[in-house]
N, C-alpha and C positions, 0 to 999 in steps of 0.2 A: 563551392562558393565562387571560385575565382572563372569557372566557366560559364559557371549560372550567371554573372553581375556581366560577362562580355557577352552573352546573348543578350541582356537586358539591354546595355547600351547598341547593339548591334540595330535592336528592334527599334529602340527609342530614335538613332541615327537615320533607318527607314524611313519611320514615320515623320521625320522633319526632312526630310526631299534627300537624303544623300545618297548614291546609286551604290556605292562601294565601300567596307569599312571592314577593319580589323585591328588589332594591335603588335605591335611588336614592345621587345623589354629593352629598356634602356640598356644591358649589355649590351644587345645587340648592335647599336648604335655608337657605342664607346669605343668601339674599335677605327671610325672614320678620324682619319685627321682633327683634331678638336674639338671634337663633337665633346667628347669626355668635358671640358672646361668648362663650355657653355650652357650644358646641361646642369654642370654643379651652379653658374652662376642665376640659374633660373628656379631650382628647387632639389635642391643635394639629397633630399629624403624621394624624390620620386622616381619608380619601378617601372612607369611603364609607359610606351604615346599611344592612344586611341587616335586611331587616322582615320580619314572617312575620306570619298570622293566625287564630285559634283559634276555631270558629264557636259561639255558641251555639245549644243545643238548644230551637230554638222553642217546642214544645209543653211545656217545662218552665220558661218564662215567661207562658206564653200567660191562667194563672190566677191572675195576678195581685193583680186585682180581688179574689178569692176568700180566698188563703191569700199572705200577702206571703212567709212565711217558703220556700216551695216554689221560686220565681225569686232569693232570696237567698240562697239557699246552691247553688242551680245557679248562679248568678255567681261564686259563690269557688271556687268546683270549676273554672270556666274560668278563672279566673286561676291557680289552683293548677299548671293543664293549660300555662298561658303561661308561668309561673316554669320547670317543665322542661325544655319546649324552646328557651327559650332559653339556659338554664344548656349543654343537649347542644349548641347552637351554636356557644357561647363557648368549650367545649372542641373540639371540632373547629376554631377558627379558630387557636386557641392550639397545637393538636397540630399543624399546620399552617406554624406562624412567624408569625401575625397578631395585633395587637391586637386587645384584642373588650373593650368598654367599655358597659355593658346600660343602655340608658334608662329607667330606672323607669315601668312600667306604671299603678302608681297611688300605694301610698305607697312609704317616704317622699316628701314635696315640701318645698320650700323655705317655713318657717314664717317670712316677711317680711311688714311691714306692707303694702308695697302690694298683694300679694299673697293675704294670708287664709288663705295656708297647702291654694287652690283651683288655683293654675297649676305643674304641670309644669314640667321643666327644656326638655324640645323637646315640640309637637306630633304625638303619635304618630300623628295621623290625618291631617295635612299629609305626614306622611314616606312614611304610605302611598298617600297621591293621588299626588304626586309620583314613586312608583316605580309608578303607571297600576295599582292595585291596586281604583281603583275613584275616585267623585265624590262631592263635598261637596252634600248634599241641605239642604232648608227647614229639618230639626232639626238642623244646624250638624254632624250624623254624616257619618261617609263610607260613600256608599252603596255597596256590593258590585253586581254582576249574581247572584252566586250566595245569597247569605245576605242582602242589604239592609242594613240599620244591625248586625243582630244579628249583631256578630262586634266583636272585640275584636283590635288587636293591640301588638306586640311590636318594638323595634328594639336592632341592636348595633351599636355607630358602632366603625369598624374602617380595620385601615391596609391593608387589603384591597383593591386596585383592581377592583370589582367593575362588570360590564357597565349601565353605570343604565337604566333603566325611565323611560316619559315620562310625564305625565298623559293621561290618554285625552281623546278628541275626544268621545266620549256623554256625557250626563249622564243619569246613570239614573233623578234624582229627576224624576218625573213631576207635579211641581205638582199633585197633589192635593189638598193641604191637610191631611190626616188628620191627621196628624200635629200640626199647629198648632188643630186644631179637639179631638185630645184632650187636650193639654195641659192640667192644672189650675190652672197659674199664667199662664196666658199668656206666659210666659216663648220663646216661639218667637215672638212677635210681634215683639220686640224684639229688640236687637243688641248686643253687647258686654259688658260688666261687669254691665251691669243684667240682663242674661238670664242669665248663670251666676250673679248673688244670684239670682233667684228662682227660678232650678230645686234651687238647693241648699238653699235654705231649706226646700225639700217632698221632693225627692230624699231629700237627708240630714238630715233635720231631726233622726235620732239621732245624726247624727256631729257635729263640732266646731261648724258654728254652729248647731244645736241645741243643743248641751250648753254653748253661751257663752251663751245666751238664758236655759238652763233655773239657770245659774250667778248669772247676776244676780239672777232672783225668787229663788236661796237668799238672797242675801245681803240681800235688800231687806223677805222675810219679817218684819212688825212683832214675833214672837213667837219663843221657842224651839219653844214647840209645833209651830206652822206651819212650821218650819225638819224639824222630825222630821218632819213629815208630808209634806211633800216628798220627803226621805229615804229615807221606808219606801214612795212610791209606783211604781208599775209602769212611771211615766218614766222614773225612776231606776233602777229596774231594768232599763230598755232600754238605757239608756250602759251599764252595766256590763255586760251579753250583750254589747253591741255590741264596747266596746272590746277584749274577751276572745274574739272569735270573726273581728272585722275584717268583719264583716258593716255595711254602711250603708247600702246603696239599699232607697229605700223609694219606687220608683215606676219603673215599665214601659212605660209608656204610647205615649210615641212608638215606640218599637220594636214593639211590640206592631201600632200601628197600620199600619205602611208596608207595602203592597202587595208592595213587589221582594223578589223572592228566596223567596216561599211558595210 
């Protein structure tokens, strides 16, 4: 039963556009820093994440450099494409008799001081090494065999006993370096807190800690004038596009650059 119901969803996950999917067991997962708490605080009875994966369209990030806005709204078009199947997921586990409880893909997150309002409630890229979906490369993404970094995915933490998936024995990242050598922040050099501040600072520098940055020079502004002129400038008009469209990456580069999966 428990293999037969993960090929059903397997099939069912195909059939609504996702390129990639399996499961892993909530043990698995308990063993990450935290994971264990957050998981009880979402659903303490459930055994296992159905993840699935939605690729993106290389050559509609590939011109990045060129035109930002052409890979930034092909990013929300893929997450658009993630919100569906896994909403059709969650209805199939529920027509079913299963819990199906969706992990936030991006927002909302938890707006906590230690946190910055930048970590997730799980690891969606640990949930998918773990169900052998692919291996964590030098830019801290999980490498695919088929698509490389360039895929995005999705998990439904479920009282579904589903057949789990191991981490693969390959690692697909081939030490190249590309990746750490396009970086604009250096930010792949580095490890932990300090790599995710300064990828966000140039990634997102129109999302929230941009717009806390660009918050302080209103206020610190010696003048009213200069306070207007801020106001009326095309930074400010990038928060408000942004906020209004949910658009925030403003950098492609390590994906752009990894070899796997082109």
């Amino acid at each position: 039963m428990t293999k037969d119901l993960k090929q059903k969803l397997i099939r069912k996950a195909k059939g609504l556009g996702a390129d990639l999917v399996s499961a892993c067991s909530v043990e698995q997962m308990e063993k990450y820093p935290g994971a264990k708490e957050e998981i009880a605080k979402i659903y303490p009875k459930a055994k296992s994440f159905l993840v699935y994966g939605v690729r993106m369209v290389s050559s509609s990030i590939a011109g990045s450099d060129k035109n930002i806005r052409v890979p930034q709204y092909s990013t929300k078009l893929l997450y658009e494409e993630l919100d569906r199947v896994g909403f059709g997921l969650m209805r199939e586990l529920d027509d079913l008799g299963f819990s199906a409880s969706p992990i936030p893909t991006y927002l909302p997150v938890p707006m906590l001081e230690n946190t910055k309002g930048l970590i997730a409630e799980l690891s969606l890229r640990h949930i998918a090494y773990e169900a052998g979906l692919g291996s964590i490369g030098n830019n801290f993404l999980l490498i695919t065999k088929e698509f490389g970094p360039r895929i995005r995915f999705g998990a439904i933490l479920t009282d579904a006993e589903l057949k789990p998936g191991k981490p693969l024995a390959n690692n697909f990242c081939i030490d190249c370096d590309l990746c750490i050598k396009k970086c604009p922040t250096g930010a792949l050099k580095t490890k932990g807190a300090e790599a995710i501040t300064l990828c966000a600072k140039h990634h997102m520098k129109y999302g929230l800690p941009g717009l806390i940055r660009f918050g302080i020079k209103l206020v610190k502004a010696p003048s009213d004038d200069e306070k207007i002129a801020l106001i009326r400038s095309p930074e400010f008009w990038e928060f408000w596009q942004n906020l209004n469209t949910g658009i925030f990456y403003y950098c492609f580069n390590c994906l752009n650059a990894c070899p796997i999966g082109k």
